[in-house]
N, C-alpha and C positions, 0 to 999 in steps of 0.2 A: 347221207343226210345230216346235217350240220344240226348239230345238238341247241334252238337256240336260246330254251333258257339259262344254258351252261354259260351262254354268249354274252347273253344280257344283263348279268350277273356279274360278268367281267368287267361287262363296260363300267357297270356302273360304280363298281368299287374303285375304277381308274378313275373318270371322272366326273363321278354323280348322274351322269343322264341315263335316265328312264326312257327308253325308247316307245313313243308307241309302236302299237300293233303294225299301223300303215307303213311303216319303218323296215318292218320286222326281213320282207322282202332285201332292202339294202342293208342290210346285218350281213344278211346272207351271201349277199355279191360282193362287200365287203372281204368278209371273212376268206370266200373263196379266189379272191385276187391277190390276197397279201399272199396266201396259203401258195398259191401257184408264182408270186411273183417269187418267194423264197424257197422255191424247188420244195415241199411240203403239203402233207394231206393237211386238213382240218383239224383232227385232233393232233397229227406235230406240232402245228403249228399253236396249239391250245397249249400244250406241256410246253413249250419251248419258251412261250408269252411269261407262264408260272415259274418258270427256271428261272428266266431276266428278273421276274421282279423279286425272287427270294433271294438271288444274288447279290443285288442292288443294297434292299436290306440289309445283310450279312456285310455288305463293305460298307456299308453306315455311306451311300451314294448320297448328294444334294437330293429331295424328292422334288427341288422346283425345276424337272426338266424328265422328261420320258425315256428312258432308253428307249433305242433306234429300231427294234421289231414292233412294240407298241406303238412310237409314234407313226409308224407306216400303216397299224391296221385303223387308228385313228385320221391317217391323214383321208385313207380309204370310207372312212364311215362318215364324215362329218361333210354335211351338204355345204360345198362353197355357194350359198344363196346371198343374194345382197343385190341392194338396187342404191342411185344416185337420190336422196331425197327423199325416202322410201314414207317418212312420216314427215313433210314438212310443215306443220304447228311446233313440234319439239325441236325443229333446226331454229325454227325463229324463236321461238320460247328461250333460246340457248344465245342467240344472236343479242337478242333483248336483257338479259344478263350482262352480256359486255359490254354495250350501250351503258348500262347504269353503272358498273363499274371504271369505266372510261371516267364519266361523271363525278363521279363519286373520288376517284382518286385526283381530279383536276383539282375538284376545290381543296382537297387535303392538302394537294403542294402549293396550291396558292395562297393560302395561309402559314406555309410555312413549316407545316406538321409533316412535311415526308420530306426527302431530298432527293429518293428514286422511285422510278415507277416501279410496282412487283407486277411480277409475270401474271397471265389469267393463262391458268392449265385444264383444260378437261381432257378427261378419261373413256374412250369408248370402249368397252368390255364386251368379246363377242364380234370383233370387227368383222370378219371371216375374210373374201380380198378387198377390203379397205375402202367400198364406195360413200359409207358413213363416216367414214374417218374423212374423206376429201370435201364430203360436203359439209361439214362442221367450219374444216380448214377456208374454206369457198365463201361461207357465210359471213366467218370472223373478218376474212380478208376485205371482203368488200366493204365493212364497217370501219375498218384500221384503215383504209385509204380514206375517209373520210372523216378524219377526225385531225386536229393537229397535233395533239399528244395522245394517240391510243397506247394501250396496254401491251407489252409484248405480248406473247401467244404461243404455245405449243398444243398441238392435239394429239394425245398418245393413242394407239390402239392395239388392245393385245387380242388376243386368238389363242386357241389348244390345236390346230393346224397348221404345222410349219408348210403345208404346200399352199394354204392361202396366204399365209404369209409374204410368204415369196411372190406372189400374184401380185397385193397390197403393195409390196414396197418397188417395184416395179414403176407403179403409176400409169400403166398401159390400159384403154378400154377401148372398147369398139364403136363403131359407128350406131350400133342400135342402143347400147350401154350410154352412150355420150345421150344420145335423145332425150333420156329421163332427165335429166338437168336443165333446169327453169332458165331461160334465155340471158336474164341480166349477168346468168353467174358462167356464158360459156364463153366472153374472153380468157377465161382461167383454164380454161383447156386448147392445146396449142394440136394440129394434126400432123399426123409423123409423116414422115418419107412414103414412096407407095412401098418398101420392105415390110413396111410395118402391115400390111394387109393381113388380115385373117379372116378366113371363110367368107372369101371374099368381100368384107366390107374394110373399110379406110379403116386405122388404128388412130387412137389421140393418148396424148400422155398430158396427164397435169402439169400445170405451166409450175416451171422452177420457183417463180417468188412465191406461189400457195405451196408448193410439195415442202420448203425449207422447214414450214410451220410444223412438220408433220413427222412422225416415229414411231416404229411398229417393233413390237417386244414377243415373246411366248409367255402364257402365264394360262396355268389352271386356276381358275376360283376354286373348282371344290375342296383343294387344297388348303387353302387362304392363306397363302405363304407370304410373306412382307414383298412389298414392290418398292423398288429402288427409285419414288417419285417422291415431290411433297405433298402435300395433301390437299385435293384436289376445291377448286371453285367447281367444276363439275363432273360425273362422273353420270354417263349415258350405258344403258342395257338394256337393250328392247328385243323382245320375241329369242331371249336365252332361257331365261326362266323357269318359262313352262315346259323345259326337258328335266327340269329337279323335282324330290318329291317337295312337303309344302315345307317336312323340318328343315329342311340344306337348302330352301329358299331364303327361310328366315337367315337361318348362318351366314347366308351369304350377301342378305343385306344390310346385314351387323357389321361384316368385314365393308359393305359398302360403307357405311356411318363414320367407322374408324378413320377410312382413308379420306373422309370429306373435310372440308375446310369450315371451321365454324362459318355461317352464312352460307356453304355453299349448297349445292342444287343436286338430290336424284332424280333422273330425267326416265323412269320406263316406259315401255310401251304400252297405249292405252290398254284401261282390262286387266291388266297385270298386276298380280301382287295384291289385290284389293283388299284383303285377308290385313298386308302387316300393319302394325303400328308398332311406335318405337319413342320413349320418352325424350330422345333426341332430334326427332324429327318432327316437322307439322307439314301437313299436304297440303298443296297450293291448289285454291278453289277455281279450278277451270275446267270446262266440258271438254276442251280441244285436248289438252295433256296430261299427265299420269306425273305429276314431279312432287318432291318433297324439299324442302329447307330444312338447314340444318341450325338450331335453334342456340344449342351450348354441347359445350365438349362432355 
């Protein structure tokens, strides 16, 4: 019988989440596949986890990156859930941002006050395999073909699961997966070969000129270790949150603060967070979305 507050314990010293109760069940099938995929009981595999990471310690390891028995019981525990479009107010809220800085940066160079255009960067934290990350990309894109001086664009998305990672940076979805994406934006999805078939539906991979936009990294928040970006026009995190308690929520949207760009935009998921305030930030008054502006550094 798998010990699970020993479990839950664990996790959450690796990476801040609080599992619920409903959860508690995939702890446990979790725990029991790593256990079995690495020829080991449960508690080996419990002491074996504490070895890695007093190890790691002890050689002074980078801690922004999991040794390889953690990040398998994590690849194991972390639901690769995600949908195309899953909150479309905050896709457009995000769209509507680069609209205005599109604008915004026209008239700067037509007066003479810029001589290049800067990049417009957002941030999706939490990507798991990358369907938010393409419909950002999806959004921006059809905006940038329609302008005659748009903004360059990158959409970064990191994740604590290197197996959805891997999913994400693929750019592969299925025939039911492709559905949830609103009709203007499905010339950006091209359909594979029939190889590409899975569970018997057609496969689609994001068309090359949207996926260019796009970059998927590993990164713990609960960590809040520096990320190798600049700092961002927007940074999006919706339905991660409520796996931290409320202190490591705040911490982590401190770390969010830091990494935003004066002016720029926290996008979370409605409901979420309603608790913070932050003298650097001021909430933007809309029933549709959950965002903050970032006022001064």
């Amino acid at each position: 019988m798998v010990n699970l507050s020993l479990w839950q314990t664990y996790v959450e010293q690796i990476c801040g989440f609080v599992l619920p109760l409903v959860q508690c069940n995939w702890l446990t099938h979790a725990v029991a596949v790593t256990a079995e995929n690495h020829g080991m009981s449960d508690v080996d595999l419990y002491h074996a986890l504490i070895q890695e990471k007093d190890e790691r310690v002890r050689d002074g390891e980078c801690i922004n990156r999991l040794p390889p028995l953690t990040q398998s019981l994590l690849n194991n525990l972390l639901i690769a859930e995600s949908r195309f479009f899953r909150h479309e107010p905050s896709m457009m809220f995000i769209g509507d941002v680069y609209k205005t800085e599109i604008e915004h940066h026209r008239r700067l160079k037509a007066r003479g006050e810029i001589s290049e255009l800067p990049n417009f960067s957002v941030w999706s934290v939490g990507c798991s395999t990358g369907q938010e990350v393409y419909s950002l990309a999806m959004t921006l894109t059809l905006i940038f073909r329609q302008h005659a001086n748009p903004l360059p664009f990158n959409i970064y998305g990191s994740d604590l699961s290197e197996r959805s990672l891997g999913i994400a940076r693929t750019a592969e979805y299925s025939e039911r997966q492709i559905a949830e994406i609103p009709t203007h934006y499905r010339p950006q999805v091209k359909p594979m070969a029939n190889e590409g078939a899975f569970d018997h539906q057609r496969m689609w991979h994001i068309d090359d000129k949207t996926y260019k936009h796009t970059e998927f990294f590993w990164h713990n928040i609960f960590t809040k270790e520096p990320v190798n970006l600049a700092k961002q026009q927007v940074i999006i995190c919706q339905n991660v949150l409520i796996y931290f308690r409320k202190f490591d929520q705040r911490d982590i949207l401190a770390y969010f603060v830091q990494n935003l760009a004066v002016g720029g935009y926290l996008v979370l998921a409605p409901n979420e967070a309603m608790f913070w305030h932050h003298p650097k930030m001021k909430r933007i008054e809309d029933g549709q979305i959950n965002a903050w502006y970032k006022i001064s550094d």
